[in-house]
MOPAC internal coordinates of N, CA, C and O (Angstrom, degrees):
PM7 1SCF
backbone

  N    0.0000 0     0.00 0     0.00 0    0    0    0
  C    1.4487 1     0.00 0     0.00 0    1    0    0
  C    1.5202 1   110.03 1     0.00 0    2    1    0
  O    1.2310 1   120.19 1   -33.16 1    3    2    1
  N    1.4248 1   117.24 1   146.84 1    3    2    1
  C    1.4348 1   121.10 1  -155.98 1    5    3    2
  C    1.3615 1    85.80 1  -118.37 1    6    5    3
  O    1.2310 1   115.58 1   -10.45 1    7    6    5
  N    1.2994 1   126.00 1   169.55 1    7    6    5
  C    1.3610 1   158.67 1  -148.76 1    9    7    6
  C    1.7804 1    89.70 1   -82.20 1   10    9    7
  O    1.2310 1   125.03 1   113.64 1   11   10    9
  N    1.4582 1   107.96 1   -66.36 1   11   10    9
  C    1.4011 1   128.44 1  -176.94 1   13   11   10
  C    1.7243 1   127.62 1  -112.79 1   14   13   11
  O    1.2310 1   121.60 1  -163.91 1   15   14   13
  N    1.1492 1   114.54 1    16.09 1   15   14   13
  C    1.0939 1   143.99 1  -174.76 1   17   15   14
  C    1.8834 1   113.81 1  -127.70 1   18   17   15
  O    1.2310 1   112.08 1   -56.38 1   19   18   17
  N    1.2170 1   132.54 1   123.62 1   19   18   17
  C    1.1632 1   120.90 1  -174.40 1   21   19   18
  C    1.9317 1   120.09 1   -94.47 1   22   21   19
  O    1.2310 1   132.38 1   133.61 1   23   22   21
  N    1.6249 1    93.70 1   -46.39 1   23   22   21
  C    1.6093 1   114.07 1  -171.44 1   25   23   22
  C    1.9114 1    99.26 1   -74.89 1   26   25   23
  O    1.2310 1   129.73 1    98.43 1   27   26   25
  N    1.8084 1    98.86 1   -81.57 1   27   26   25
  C    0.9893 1   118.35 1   166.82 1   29   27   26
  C    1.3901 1   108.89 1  -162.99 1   30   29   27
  O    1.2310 1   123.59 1    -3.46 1   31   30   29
  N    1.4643 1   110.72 1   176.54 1   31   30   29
  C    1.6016 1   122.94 1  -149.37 1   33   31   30
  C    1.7354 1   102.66 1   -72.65 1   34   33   31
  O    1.2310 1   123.20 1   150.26 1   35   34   33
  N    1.3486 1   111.46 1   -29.74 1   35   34   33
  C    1.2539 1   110.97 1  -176.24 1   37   35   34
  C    1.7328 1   116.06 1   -93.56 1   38   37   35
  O    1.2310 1   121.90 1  -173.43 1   39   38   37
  N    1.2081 1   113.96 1     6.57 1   39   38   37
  C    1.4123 1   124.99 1   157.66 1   41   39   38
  C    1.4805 1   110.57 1   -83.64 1   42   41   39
  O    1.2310 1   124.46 1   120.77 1   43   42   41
  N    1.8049 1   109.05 1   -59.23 1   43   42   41
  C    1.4234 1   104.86 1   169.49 1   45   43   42
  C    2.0260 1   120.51 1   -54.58 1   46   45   43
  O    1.2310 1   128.83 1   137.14 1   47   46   45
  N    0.8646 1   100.59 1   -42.86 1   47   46   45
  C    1.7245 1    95.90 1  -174.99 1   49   47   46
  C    1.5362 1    98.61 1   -67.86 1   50   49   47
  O    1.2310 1    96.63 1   142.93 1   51   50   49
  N    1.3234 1   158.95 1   -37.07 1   51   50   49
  C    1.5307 1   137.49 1   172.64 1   53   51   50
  C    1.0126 1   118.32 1   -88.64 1   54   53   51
  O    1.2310 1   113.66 1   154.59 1   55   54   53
  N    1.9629 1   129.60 1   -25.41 1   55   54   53
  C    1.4449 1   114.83 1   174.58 1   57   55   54
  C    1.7281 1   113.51 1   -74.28 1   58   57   55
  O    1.2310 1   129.05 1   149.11 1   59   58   57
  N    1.9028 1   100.16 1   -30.89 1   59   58   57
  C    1.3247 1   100.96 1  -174.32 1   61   59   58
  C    1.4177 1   126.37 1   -91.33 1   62   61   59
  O    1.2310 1   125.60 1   155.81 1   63   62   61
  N    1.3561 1   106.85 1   -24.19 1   63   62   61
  C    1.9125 1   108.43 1  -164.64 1   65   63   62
  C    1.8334 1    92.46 1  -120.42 1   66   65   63
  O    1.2310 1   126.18 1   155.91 1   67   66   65
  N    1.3443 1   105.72 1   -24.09 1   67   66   65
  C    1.7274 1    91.03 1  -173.35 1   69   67   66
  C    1.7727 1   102.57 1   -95.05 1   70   69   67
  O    1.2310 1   112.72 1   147.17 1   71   70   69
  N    1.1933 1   131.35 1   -32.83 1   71   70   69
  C    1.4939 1   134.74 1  -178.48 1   73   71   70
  C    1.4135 1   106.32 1   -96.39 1   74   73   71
  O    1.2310 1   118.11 1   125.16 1   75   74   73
  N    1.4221 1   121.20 1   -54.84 1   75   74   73
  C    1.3259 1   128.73 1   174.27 1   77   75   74
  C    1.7971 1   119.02 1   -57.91 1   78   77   75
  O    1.2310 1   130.77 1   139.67 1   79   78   77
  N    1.3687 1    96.83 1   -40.33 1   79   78   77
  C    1.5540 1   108.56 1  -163.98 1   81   79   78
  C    1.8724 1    98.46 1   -98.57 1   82   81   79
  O    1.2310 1   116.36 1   172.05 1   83   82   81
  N    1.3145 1   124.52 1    -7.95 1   83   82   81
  C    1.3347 1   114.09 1   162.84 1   85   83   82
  C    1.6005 1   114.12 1   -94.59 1   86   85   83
  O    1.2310 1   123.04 1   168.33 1   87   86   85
  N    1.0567 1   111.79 1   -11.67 1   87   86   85
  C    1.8349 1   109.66 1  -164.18 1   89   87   86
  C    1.9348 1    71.64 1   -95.43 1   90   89   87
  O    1.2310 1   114.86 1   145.54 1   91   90   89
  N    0.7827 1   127.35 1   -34.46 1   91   90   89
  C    2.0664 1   121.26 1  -153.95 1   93   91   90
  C    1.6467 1    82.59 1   -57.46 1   94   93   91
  O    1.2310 1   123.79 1   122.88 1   95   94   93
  N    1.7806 1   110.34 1   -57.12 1   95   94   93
  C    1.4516 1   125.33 1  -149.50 1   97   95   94
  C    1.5291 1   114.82 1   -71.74 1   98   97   95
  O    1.2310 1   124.53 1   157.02 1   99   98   97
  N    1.6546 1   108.90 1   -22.98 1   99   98   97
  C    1.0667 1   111.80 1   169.23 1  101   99   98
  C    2.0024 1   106.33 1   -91.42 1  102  101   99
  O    1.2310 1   128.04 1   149.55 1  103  102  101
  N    1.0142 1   102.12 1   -30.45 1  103  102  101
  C    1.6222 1    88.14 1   172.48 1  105  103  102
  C    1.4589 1   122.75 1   -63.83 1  106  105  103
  O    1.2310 1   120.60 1   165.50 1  107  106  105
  N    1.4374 1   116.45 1   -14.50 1  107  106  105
  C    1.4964 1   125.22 1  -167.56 1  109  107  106
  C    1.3917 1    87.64 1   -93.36 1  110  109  107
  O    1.2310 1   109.27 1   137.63 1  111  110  109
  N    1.3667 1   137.71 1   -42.37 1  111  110  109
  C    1.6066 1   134.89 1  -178.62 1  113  111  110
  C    1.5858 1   103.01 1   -47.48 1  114  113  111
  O    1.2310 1   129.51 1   120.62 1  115  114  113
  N    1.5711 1    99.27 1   -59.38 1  115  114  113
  C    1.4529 1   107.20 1   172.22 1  117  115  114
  C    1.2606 1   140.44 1   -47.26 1  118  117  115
  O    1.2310 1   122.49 1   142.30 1  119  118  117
  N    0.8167 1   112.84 1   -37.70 1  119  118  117
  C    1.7959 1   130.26 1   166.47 1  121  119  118
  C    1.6346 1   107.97 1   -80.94 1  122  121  119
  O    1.2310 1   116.16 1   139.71 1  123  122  121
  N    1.0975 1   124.89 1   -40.29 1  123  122  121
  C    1.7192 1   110.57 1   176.97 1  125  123  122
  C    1.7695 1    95.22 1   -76.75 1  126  125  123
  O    1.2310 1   115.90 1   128.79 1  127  126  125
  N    1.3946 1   125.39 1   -51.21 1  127  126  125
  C    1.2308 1   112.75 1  -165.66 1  129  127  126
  C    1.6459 1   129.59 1   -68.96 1  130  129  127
  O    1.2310 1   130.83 1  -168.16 1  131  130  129
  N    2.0334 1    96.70 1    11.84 1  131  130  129
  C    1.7137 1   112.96 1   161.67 1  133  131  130
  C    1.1132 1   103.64 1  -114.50 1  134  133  131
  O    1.2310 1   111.25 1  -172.36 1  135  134  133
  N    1.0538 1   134.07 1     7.64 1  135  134  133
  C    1.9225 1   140.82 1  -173.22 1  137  135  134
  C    1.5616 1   125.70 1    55.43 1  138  137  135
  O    1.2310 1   131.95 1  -137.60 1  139  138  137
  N    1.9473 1    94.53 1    42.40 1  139  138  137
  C    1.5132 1    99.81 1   174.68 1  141  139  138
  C    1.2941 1   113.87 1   -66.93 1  142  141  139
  O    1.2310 1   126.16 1    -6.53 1  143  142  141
  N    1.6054 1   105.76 1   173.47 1  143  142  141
  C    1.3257 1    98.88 1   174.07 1  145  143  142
  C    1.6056 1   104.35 1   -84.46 1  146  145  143
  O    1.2310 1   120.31 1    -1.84 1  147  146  145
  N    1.2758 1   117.01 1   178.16 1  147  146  145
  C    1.7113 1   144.28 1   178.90 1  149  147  146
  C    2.0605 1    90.79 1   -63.00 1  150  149  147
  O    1.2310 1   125.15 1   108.03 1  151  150  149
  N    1.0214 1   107.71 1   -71.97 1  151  150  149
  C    1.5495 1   117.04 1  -179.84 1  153  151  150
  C    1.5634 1    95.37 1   -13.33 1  154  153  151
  O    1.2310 1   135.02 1   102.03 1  155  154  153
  N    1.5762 1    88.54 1   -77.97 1  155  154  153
  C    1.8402 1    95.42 1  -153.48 1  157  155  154
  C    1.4147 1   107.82 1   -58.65 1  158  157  155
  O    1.2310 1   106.82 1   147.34 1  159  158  157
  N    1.2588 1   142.13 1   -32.66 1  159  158  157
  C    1.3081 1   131.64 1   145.67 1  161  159  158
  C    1.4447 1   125.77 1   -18.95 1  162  161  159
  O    1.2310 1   127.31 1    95.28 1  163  162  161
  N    1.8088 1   103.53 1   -84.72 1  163  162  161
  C    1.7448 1    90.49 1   163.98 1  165  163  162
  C    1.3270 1   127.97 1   -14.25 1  166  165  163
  O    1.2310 1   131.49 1   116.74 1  167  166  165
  N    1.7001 1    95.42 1   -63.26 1  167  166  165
  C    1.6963 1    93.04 1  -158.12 1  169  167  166
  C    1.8172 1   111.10 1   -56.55 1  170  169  167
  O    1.2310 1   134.55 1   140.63 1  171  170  169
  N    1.8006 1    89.47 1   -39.37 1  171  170  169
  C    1.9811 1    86.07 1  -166.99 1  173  171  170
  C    1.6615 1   106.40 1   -58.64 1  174  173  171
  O    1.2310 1   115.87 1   154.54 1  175  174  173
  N    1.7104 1   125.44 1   -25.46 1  175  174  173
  C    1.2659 1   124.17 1   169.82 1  177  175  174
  C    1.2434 1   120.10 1   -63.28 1  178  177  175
  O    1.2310 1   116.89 1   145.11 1  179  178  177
  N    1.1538 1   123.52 1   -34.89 1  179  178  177
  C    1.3648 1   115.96 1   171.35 1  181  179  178
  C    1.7598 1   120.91 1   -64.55 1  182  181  179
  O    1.2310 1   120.89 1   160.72 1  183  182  181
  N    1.7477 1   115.91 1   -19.28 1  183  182  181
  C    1.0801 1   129.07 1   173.75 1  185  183  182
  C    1.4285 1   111.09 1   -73.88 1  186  185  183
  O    1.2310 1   112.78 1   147.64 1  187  186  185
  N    1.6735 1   131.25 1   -32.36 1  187  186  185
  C    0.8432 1   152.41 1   154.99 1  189  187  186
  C    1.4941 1   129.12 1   -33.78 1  190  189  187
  O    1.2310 1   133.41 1   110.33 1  191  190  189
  N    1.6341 1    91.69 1   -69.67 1  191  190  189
  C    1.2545 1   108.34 1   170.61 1  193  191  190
  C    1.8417 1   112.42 1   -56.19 1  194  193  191
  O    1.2310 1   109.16 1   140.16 1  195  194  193
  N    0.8322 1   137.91 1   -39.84 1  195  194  193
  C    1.5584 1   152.18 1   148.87 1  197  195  194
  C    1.2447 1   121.03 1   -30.17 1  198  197  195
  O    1.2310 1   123.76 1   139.26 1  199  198  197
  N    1.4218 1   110.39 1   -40.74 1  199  198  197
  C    1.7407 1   117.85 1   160.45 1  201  199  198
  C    1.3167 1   138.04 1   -81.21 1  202  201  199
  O    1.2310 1   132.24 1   158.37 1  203  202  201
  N    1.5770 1    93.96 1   -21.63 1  203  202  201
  C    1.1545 1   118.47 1  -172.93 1  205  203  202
  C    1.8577 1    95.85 1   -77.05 1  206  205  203
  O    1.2310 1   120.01 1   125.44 1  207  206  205
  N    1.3235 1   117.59 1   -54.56 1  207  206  205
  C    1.3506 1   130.41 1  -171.01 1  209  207  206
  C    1.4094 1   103.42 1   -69.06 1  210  209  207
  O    1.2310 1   109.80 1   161.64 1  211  210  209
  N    1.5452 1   136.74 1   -18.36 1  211  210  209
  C    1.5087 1   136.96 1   167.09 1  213  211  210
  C    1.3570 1    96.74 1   -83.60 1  214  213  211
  O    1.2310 1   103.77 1   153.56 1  215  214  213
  N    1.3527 1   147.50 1   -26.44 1  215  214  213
  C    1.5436 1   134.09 1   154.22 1  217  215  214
  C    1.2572 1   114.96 1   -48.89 1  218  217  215
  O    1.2310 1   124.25 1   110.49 1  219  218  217
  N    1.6634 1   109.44 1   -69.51 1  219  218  217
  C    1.5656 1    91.82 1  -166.07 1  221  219  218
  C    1.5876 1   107.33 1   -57.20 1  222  221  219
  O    1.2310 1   107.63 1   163.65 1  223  222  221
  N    1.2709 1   140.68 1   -16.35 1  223  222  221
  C    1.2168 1   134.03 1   157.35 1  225  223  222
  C    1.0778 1   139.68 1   -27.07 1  226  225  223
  O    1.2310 1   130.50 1    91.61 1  227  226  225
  N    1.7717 1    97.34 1   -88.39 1  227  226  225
  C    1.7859 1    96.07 1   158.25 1  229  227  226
  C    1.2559 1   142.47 1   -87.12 1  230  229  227
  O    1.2310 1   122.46 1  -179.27 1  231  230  229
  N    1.6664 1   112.89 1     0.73 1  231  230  229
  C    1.5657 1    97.10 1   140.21 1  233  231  230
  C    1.1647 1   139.44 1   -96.17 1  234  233  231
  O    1.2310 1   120.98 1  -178.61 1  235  234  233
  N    1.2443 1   115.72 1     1.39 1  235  234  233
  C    1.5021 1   111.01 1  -153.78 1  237  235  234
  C    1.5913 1    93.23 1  -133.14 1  238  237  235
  O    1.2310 1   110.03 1  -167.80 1  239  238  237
  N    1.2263 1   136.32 1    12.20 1  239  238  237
  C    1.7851 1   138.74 1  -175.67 1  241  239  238
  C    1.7746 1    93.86 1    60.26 1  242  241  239
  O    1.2310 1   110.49 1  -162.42 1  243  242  241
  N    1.0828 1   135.48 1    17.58 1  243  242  241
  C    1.6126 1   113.19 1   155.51 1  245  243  242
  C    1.1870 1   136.65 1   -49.60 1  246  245  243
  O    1.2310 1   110.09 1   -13.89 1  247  246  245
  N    1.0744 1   136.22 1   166.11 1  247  246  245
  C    1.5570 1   152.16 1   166.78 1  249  247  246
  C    1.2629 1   122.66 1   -54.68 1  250  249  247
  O    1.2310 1   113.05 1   -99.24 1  251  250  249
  N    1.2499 1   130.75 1    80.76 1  251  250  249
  C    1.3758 1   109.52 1  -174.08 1  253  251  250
  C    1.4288 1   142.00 1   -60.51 1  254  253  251
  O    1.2310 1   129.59 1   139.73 1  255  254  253
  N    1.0445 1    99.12 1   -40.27 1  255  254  253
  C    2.0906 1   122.79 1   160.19 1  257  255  254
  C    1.3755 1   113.72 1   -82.02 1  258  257  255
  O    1.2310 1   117.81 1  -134.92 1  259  258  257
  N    1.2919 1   121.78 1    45.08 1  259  258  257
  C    1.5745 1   114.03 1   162.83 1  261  259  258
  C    1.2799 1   116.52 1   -88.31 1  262  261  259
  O    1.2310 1   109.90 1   -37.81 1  263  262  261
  N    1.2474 1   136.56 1   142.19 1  263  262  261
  C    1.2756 1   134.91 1  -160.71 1  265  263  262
  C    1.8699 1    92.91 1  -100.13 1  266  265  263
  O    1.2310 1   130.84 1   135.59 1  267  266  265
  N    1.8557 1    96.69 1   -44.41 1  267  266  265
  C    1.7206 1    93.49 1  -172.63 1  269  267  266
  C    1.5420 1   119.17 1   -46.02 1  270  269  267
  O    1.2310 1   129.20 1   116.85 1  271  270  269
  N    1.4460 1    99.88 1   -63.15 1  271  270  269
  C    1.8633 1   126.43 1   168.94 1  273  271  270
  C    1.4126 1   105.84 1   -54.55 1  274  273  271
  O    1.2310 1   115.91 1  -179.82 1  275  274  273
  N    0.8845 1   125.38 1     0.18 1  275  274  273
  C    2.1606 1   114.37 1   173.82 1  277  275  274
  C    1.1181 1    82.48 1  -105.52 1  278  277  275
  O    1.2310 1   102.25 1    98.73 1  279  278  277
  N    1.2212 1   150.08 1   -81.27 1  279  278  277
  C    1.5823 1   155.46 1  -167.32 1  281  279  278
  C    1.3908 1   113.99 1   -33.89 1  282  281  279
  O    1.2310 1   118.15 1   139.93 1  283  282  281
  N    1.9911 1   121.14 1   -40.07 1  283  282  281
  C    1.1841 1   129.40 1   176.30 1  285  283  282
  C    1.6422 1   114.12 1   -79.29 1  286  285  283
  O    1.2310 1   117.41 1   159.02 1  287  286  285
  N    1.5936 1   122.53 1   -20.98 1  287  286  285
  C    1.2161 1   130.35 1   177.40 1  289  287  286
  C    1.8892 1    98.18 1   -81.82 1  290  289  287
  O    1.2310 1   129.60 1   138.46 1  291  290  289
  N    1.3784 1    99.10 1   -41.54 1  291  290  289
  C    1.6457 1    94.24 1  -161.93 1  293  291  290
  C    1.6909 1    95.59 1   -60.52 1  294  293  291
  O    1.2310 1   124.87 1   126.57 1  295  294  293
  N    1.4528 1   108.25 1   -53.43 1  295  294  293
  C    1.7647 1   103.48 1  -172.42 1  297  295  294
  C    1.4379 1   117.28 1   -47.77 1  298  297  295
  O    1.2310 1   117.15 1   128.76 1  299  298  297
  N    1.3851 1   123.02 1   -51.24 1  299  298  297
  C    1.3019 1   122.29 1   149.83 1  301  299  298
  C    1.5994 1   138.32 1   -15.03 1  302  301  299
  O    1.2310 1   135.35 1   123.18 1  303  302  301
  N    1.5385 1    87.89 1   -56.82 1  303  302  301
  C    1.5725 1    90.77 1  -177.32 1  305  303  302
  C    1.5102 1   115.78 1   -86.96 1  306  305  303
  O    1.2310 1   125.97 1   156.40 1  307  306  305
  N    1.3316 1   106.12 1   -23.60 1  307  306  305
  C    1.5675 1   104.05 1   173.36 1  309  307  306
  C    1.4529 1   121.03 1   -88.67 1  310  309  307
  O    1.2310 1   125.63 1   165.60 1  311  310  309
  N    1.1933 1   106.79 1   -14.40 1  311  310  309
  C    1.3916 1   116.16 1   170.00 1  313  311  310
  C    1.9375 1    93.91 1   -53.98 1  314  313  311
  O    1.2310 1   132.63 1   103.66 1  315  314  313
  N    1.2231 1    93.21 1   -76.34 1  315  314  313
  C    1.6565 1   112.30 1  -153.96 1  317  315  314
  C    1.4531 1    97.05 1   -51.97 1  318  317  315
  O    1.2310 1   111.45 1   144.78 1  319  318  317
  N    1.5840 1   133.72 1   -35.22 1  319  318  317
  C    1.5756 1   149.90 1  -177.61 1  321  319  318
  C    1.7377 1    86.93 1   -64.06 1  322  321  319
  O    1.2310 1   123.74 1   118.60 1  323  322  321
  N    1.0566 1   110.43 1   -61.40 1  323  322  321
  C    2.1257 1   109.06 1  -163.10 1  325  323  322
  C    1.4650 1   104.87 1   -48.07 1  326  325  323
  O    1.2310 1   126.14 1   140.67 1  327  326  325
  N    1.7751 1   105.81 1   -39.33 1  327  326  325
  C    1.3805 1   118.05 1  -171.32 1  329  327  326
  C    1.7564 1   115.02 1   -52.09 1  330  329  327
  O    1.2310 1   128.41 1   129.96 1  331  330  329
  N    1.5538 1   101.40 1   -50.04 1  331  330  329
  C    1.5628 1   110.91 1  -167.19 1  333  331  330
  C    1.4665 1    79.15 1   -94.16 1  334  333  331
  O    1.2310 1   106.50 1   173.39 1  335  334  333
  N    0.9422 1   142.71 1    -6.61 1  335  334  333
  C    1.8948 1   106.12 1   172.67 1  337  335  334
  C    1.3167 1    97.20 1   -86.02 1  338  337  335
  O    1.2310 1   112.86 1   139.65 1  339  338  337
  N    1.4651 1   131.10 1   -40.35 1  339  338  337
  C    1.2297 1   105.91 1  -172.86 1  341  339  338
  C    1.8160 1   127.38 1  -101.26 1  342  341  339
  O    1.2310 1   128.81 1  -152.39 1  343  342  341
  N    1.1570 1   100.64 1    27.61 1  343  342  341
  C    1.5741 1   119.33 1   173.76 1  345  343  342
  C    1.6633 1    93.16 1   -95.83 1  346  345  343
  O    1.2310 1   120.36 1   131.52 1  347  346  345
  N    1.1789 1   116.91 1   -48.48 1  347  346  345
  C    1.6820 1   120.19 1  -178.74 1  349  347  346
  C    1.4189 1   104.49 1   -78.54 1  350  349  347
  O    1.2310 1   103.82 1   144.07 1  351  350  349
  N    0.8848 1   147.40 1   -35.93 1  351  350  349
  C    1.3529 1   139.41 1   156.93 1  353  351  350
  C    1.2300 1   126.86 1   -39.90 1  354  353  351
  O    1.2310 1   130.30 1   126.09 1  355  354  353
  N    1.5406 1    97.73 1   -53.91 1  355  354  353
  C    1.7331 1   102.94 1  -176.28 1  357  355  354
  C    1.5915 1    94.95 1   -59.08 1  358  357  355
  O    1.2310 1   127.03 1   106.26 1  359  358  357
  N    0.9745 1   104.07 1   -73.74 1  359  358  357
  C    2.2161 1   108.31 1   177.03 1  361  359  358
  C    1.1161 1    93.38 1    -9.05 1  362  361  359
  O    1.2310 1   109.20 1   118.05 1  363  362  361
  N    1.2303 1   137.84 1   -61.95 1  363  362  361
  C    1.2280 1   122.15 1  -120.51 1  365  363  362
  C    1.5450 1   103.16 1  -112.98 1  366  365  363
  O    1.2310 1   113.95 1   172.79 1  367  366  365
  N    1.4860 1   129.05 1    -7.21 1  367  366  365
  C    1.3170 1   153.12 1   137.70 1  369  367  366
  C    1.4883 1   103.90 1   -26.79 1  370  369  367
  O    1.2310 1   137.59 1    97.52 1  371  370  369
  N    1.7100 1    83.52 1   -82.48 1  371  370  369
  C    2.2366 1    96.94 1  -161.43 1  373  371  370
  C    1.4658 1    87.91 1   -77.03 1  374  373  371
  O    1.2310 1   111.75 1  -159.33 1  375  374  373
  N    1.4656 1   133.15 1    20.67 1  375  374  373
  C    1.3511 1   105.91 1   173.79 1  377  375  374
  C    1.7912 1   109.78 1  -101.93 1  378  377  375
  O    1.2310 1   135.07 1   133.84 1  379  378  377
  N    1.6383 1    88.46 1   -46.16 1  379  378  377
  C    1.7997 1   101.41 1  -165.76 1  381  379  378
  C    1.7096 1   101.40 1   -87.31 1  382  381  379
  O    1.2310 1   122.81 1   168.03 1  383  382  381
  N    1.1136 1   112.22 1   -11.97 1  383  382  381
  C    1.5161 1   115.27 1  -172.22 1  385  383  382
  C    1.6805 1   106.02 1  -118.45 1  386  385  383
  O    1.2310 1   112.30 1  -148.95 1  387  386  385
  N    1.0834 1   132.14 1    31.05 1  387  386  385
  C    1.1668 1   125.83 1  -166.29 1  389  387  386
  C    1.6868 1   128.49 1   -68.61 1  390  389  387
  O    1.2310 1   130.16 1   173.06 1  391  390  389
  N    1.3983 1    98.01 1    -6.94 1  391  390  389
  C    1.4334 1   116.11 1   165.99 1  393  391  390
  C    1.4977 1   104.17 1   -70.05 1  394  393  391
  O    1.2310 1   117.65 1   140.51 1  395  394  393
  N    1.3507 1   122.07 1   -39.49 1  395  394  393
  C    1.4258 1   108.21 1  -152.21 1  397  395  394
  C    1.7427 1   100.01 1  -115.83 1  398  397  395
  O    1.2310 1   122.03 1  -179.01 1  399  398  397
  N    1.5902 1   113.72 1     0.99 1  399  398  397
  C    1.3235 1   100.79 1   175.73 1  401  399  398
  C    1.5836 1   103.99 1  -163.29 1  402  401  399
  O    1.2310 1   132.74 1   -27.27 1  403  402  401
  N    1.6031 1    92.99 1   152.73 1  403  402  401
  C    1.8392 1   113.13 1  -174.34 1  405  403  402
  C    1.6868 1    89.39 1  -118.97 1  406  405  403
  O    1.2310 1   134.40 1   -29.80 1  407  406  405
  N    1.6369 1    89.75 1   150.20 1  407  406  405
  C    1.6857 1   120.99 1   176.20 1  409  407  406
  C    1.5192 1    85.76 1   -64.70 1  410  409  407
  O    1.2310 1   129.06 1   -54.23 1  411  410  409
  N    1.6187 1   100.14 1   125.77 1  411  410  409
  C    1.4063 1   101.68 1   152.83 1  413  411  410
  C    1.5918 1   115.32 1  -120.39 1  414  413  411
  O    1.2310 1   121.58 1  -108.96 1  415  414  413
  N    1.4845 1   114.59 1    71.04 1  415  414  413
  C    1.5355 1   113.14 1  -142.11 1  417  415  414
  C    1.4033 1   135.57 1    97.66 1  418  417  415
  O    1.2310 1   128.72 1   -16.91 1  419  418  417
  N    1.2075 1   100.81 1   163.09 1  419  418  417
  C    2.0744 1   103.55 1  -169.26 1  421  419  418
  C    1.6737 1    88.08 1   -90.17 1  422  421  419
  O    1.2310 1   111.02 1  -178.42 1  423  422  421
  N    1.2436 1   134.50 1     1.58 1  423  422  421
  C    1.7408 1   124.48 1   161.21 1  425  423  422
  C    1.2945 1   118.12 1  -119.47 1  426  425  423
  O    1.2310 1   113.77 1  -179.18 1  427  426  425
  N    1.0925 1   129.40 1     0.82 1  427  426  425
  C    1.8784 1   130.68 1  -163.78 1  429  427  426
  C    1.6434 1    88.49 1  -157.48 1  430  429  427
  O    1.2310 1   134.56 1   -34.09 1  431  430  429
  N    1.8028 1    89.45 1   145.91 1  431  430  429
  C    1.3575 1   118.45 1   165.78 1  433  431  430
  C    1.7000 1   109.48 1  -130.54 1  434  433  431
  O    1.2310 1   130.05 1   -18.25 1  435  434  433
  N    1.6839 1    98.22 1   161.75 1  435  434  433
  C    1.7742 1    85.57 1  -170.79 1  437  435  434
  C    1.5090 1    80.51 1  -160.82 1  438  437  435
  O    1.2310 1   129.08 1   -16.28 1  439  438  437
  N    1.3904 1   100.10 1   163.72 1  439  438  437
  C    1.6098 1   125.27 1  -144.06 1  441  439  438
  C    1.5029 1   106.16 1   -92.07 1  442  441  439
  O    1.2310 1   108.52 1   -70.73 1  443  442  441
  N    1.5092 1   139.08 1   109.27 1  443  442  441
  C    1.1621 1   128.26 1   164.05 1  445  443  442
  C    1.2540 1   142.18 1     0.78 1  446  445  443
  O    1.2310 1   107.59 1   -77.93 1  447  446  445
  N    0.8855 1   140.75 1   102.07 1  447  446  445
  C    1.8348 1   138.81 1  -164.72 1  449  447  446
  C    1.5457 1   101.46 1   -71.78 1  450  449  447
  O    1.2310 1   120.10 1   180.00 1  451  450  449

């Protein structure tokens, strides 16, 4: 048993970062590319993270009420969710505003000189 992992590491890396951590990254695209706030993201990851932890459950004999492993799925998923909101964000900066701003990077934009 791993620190952040319950079964084993290769159960956690496809239920949590490859199924869990692609639907997070595309939901974070989704939410910047309607101009939610950052908040409501969190929260739907933390709903996430909750589903994610009733998987490793019933397929895999996990824990369902672990407080450690919900906390290690949630960081995961919001990690990977922060990622695509703010890769789609930046786009969407140097895209719709292009008078007033240049890519300064695949995470930051900055204002025309």
């Amino acid at each position: 048993m791993g620190v952040i992992w319950e079964t084993d590491f290769v159960t956690f890396f496809f239920v949590t970062l490859a199924i869990g951590g692609g639907a997070a990254f595309m939901s974070g695209r989704a939410l910047a590319s309607t101009w939610q706030p950052v908040w409501r993201l969190v929260f739907y990851m933390l709903l996430l993270a909750a589903a994610i932890r009733f998987f490793h459950f019933a397929l895999f004999g996990g824990t369902l009420l672990s407080l450690q492993y919900y906390l290690a799925d949630s960081a995961a998923v919001i990690l990977l969710a922060l990622v695509g909101f703010r890769l789609k964000r930046v786009s969407q900066m140097v895209t719709q505003y292009a008078w007033l701003y240049d890519r300064a990077g695949p995470f930051s934009w900055r204002e025309k000189g």
